[in-house]
VEXDREN-2710 file (C-alpha; in Angstrom, 1 decimal):
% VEXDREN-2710
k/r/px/py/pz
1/UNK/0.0/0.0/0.0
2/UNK/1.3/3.8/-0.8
3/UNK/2.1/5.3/2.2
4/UNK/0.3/8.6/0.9
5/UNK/-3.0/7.8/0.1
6/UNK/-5.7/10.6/-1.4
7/UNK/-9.5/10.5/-0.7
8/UNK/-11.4/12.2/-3.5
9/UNK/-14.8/12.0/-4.9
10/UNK/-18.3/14.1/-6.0
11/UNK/-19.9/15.9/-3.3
12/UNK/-22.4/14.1/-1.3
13/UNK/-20.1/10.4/-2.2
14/UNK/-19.2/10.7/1.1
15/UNK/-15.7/11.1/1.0
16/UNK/-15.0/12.0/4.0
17/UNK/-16.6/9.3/5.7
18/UNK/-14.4/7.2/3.7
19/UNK/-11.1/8.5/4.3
20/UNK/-12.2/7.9/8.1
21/UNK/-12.5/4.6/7.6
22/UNK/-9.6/4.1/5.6
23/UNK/-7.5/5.6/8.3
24/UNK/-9.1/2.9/10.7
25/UNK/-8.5/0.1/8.4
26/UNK/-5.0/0.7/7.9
27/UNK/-4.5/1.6/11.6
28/UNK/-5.1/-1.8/12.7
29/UNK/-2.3/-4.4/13.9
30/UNK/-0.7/-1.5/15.8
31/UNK/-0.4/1.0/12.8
32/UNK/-0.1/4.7/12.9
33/UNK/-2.4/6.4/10.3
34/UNK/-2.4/10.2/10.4
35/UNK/-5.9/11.8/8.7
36/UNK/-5.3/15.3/7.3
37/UNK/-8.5/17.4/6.4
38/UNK/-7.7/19.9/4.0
39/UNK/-10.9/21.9/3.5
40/UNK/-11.5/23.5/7.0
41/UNK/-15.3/21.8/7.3
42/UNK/-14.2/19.7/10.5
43/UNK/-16.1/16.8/8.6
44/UNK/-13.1/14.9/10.8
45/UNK/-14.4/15.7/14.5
46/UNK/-18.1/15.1/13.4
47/UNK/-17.4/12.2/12.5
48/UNK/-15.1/10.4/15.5
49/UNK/-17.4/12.2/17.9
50/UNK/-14.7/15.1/19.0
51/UNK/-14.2/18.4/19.3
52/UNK/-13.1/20.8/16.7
53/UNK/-9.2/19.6/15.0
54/UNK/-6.4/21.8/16.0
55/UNK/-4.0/23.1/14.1
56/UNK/-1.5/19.9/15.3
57/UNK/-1.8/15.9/14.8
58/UNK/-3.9/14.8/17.9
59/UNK/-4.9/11.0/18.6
60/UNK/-8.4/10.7/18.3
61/UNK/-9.4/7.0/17.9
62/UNK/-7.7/3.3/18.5
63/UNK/-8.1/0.8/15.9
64/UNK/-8.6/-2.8/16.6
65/UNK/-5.0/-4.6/17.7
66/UNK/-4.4/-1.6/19.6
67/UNK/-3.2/0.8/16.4
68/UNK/-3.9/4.6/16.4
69/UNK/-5.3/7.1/14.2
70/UNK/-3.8/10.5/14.3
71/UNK/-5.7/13.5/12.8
72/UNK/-4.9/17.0/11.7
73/UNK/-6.5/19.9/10.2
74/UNK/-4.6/22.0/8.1
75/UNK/-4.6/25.2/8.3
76/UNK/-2.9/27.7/5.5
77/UNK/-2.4/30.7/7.3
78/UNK/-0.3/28.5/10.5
79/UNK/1.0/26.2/7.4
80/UNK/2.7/29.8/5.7
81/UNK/4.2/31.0/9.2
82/UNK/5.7/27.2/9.6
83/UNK/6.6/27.7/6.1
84/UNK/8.5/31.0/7.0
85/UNK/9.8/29.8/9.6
86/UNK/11.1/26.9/8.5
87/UNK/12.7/28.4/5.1
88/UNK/13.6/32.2/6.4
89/UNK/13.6/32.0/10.4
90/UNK/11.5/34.9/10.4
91/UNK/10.1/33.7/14.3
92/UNK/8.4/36.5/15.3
93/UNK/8.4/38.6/12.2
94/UNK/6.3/35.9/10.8
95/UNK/4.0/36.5/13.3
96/UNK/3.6/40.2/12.9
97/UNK/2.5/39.9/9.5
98/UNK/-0.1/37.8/10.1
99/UNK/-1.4/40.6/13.0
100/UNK/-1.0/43.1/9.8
101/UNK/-2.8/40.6/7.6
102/UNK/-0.1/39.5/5.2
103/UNK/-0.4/36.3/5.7
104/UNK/-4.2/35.8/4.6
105/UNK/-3.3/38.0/2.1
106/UNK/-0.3/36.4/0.3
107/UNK/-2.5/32.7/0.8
108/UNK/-5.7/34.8/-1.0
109/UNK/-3.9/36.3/-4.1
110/UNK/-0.5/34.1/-4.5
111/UNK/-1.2/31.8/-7.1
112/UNK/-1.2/27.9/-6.0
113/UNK/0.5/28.7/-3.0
114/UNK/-2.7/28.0/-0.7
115/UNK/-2.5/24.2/-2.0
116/UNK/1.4/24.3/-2.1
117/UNK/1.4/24.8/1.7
118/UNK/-1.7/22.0/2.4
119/UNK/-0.2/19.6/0.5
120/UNK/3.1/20.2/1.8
121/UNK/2.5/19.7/4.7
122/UNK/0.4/16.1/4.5
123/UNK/3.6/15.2/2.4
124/UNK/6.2/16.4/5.6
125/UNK/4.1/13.9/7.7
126/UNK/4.5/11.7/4.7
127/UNK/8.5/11.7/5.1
128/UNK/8.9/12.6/8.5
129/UNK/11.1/10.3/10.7
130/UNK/11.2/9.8/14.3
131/UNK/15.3/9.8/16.0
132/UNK/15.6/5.8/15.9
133/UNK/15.0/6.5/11.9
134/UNK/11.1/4.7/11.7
135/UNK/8.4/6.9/10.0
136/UNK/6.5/8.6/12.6
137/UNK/3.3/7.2/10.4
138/UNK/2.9/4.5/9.0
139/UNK/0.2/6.2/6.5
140/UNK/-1.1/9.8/5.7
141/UNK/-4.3/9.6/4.8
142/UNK/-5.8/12.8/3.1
143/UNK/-9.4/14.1/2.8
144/UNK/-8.6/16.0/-0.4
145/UNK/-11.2/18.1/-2.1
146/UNK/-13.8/16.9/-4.6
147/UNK/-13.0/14.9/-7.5
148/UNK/-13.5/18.4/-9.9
149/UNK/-11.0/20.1/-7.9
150/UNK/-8.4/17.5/-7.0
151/UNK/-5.9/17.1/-10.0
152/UNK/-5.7/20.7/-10.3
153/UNK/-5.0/20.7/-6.0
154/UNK/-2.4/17.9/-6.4
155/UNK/-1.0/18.8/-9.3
156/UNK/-0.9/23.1/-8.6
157/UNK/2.7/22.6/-7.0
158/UNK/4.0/22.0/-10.9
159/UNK/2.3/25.6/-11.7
160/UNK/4.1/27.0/-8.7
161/UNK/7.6/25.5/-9.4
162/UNK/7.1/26.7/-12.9
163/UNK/6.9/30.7/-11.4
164/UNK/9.5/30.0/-9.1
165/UNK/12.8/28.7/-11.1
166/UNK/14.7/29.1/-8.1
167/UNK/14.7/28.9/-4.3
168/UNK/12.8/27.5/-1.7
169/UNK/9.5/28.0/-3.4
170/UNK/10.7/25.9/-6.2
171/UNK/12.6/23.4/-4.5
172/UNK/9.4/22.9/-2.0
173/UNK/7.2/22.4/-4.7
174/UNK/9.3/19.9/-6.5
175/UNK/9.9/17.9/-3.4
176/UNK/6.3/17.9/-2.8
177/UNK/5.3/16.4/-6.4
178/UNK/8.2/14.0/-6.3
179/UNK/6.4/12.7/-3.6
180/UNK/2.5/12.9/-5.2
181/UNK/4.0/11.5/-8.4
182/UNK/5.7/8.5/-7.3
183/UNK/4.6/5.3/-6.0
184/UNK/3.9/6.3/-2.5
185/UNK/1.0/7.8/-3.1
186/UNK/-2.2/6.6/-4.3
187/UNK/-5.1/8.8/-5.5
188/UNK/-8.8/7.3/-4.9
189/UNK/-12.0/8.0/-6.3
190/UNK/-15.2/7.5/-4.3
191/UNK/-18.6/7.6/-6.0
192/UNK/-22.1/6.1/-5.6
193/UNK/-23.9/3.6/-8.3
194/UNK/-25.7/6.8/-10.0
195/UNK/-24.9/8.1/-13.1
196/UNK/-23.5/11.8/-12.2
197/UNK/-21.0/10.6/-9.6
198/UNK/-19.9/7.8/-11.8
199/UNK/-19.1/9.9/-14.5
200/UNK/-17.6/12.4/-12.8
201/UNK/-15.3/9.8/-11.5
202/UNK/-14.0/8.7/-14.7
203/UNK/-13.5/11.8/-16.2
204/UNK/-11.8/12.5/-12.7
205/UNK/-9.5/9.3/-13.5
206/UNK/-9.2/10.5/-17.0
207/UNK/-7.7/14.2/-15.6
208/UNK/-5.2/12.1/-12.4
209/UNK/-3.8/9.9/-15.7
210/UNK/-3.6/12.8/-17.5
211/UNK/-1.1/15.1/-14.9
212/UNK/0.7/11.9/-14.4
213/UNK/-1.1/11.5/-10.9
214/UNK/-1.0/7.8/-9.2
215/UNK/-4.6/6.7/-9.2
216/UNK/-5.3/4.1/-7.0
217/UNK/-8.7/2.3/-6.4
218/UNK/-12.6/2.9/-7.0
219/UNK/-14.9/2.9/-3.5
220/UNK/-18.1/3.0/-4.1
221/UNK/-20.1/3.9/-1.0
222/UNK/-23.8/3.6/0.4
223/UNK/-24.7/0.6/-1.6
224/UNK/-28.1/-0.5/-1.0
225/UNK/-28.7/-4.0/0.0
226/UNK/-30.4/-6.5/-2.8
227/UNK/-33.7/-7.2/-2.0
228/UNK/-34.3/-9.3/-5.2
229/UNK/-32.3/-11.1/-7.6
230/UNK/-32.8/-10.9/-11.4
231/UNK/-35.1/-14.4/-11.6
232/UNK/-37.3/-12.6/-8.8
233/UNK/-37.7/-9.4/-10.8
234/UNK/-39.0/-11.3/-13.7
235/UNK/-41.3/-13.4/-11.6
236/UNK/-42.4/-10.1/-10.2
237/UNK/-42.7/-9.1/-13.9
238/UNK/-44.4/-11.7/-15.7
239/UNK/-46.8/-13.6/-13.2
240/UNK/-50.3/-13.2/-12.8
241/UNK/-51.1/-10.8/-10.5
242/UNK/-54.0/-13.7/-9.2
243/UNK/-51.2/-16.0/-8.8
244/UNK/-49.3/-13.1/-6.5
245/UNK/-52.7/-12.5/-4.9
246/UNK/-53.2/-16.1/-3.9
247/UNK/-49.4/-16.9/-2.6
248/UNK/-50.1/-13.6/-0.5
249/UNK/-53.2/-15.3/0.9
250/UNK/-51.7/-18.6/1.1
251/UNK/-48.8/-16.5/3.3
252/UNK/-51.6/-15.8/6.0
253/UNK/-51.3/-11.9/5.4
254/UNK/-55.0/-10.4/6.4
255/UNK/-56.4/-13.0/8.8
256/UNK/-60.2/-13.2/8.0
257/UNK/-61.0/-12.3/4.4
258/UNK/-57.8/-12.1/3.8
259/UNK/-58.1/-12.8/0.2
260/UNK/-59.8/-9.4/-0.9
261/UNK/-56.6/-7.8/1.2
262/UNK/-54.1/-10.1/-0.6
263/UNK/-55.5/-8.9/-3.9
264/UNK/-55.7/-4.9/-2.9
265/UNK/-52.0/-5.4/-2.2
266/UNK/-50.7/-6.9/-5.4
267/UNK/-50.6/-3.5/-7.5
268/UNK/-48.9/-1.9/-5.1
269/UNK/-46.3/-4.5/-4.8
270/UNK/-45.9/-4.7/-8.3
271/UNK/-45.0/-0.5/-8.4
272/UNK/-42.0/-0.9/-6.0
273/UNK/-41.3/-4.2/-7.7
274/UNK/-40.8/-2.2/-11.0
275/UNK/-39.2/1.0/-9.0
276/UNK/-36.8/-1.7/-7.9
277/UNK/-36.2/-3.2/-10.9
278/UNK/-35.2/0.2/-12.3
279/UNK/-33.0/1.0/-9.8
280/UNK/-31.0/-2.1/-9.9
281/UNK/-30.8/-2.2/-13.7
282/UNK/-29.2/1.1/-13.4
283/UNK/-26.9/0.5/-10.9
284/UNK/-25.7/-2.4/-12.6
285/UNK/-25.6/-0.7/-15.2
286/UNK/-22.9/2.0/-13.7
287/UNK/-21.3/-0.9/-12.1
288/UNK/-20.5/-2.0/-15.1
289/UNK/-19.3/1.8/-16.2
290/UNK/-16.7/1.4/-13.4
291/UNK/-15.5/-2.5/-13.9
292/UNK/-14.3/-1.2/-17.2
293/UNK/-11.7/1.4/-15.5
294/UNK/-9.6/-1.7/-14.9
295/UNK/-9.0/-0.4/-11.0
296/UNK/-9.2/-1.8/-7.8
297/UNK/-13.5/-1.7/-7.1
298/UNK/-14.5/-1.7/-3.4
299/UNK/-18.6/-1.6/-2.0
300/UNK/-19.3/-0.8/0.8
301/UNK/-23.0/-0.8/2.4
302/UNK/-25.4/1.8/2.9
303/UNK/-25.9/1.9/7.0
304/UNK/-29.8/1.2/8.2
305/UNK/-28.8/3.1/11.2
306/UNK/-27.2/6.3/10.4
307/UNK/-23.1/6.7/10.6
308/UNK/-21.7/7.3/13.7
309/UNK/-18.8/6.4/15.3
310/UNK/-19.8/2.9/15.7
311/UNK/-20.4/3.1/12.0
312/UNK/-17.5/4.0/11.2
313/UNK/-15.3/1.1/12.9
314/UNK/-17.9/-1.2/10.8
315/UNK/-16.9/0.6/7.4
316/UNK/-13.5/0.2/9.0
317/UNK/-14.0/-3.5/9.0
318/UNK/-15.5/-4.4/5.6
319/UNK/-12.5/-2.2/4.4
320/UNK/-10.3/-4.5/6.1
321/UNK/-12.0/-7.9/4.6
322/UNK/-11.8/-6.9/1.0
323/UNK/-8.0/-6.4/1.2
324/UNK/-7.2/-2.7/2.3
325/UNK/-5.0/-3.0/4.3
END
């Protein structure tokens, strides 16, 4: 598995919730996964139950086998003073011109360097190492933004090094796309089994292979569970509706005159028959869409109860069993 892997998808995929439960997948066996949010919508804390993310890596859950998820939200303004810091030791100068402003200001109008500094920094955690030489994580896992928007966020620090010929700008940006270009990172698409998000996903794909971006698997999320197969649809389809009226009677539904309900039932059970029916042949239709990608394709089930925390470690889990680990 990359050690840098990327959590895209269309708005409303749930992406977020996926890149949760990727980090507790890959946490377990006594892991260390660090989640990076990227977007400022705290989507994180909602989700493990917690309060607002700081701008440093906290703990915030335990995986099964006693690993640890890590989680960080980025912030571009404290990212730019590190930055600063870490390039032109400006300390406390650095922190003057954020009082005066400069700081939102040069992250508003400079171009690319907003996504310079978050991706930067999920790709310092990437290569960070503790004093005994081990990474401090053993993956970064990164809620990136949707799948319109993410080539051109991963891909912005080849704009940057193209202003910047020399100096640390430069040699930032290239060390950062050396690092989102190359094996250890992997770029993943979620999407739902409906047409819009589907597309979007492959032309997504088609714009990652395009910049030379690592894509790595398809997760499609909130699948609903099948209710009937195909030879029960066309039962549903082709028999009588007395026939249907009389195995609903012979079923014991109504009690007392429980044939004239048995009958008063059958058209209505025929509608959401055929509501089904449509609704599976499409999906399996757009399943089909996303076979032919050729990538990695991982389901994952719609949850009855809401998500939650509890939820989450069960996403976690069926993660887990179809080999993400």
């Amino acid at each position: 598995m990359s050690r840098l892997q990327v959590v895209s998808g269309k708005g409303g995929t749930g992406k977020t919730t996926v890149a949760a439960a990727l980090a507790l997948a890959l946490a377990t066996e006594g892991k260390r996964t660090l989640l990076v949010e990227v977007e400022g919508r705290q989507g994180i804390a909602q989700l493990f139950e917690t309060e607002a993310l700081p701008y440093e890596e906290r703990k915030i859950a335990v995986a099964p086998g006693g690993g640890e998820v890590y989680a960080l939200a980025i912030d571009p303004e404290l990212a730019l003073l590190d930055y600063l810091q870490m390039f032109y030791k400006l300390g406390t100068a650095g922190r003057a011109l954020k009082k005066l402003g400069a700081i939102d200001f040069a992250t508003t109008i400079a171009p690319g360097l907003r996504d310079v500094l978050l991706t930067g920094k999920a790709c310092e955690a990437v290569r960070r190492k503790d004093k005994s030489g081990r990474f401090a994580y053993d993956y970064v896992v990164m809620d990136a933004p949707p799948t319109g928007r993410v080539t051109r966020f991963l891909n912005v620090n080849d704009e940057v090094a193209g202003l910047a010929k020399i100096g640390p700008i430069h040699n930032q940006a290239q060390a950062v796309m050396r690092v989102l270009k190359s094996p250890a990172t992997a770029v993943h698409l979620v999407t739902l089994l409906e047409e819009m998000p589907v597309q979007e996903t492959v032309d997504g794909i088609a714009e990652l292979r395009s910049a030379g971006l690592p894509v790595g698997r398809v997760i499609v999320n909130m699948v609903r569970p099948t209710v009937l197969d195909q030879a029960e649809l066309e039962f549903a389809h082709t028999a009588p509706p007395s026939s249907i009226a009389a195995s609903l009677s012979g079923a014991g539904l109504g009690g007392a005159g429980r044939g004239e309900l048995a009958e008063r039932l059958v058209a209505p059970l025929l509608r959401q028959a055929d509501e089904y029916a449509e609704r599976f042949a499409l999906e399996r239709e757009q399943r089909a869409v996303l076979t032919e990608l050729d990538l990695p394709l991982h389901e994952l089930p719609l949850l009855a109860e809401g998500m939650d925390l509890a939820g989450l470690y069960e996403l976690a889990t069926e993660l887990r069993q179809q080999g993400i680990s």
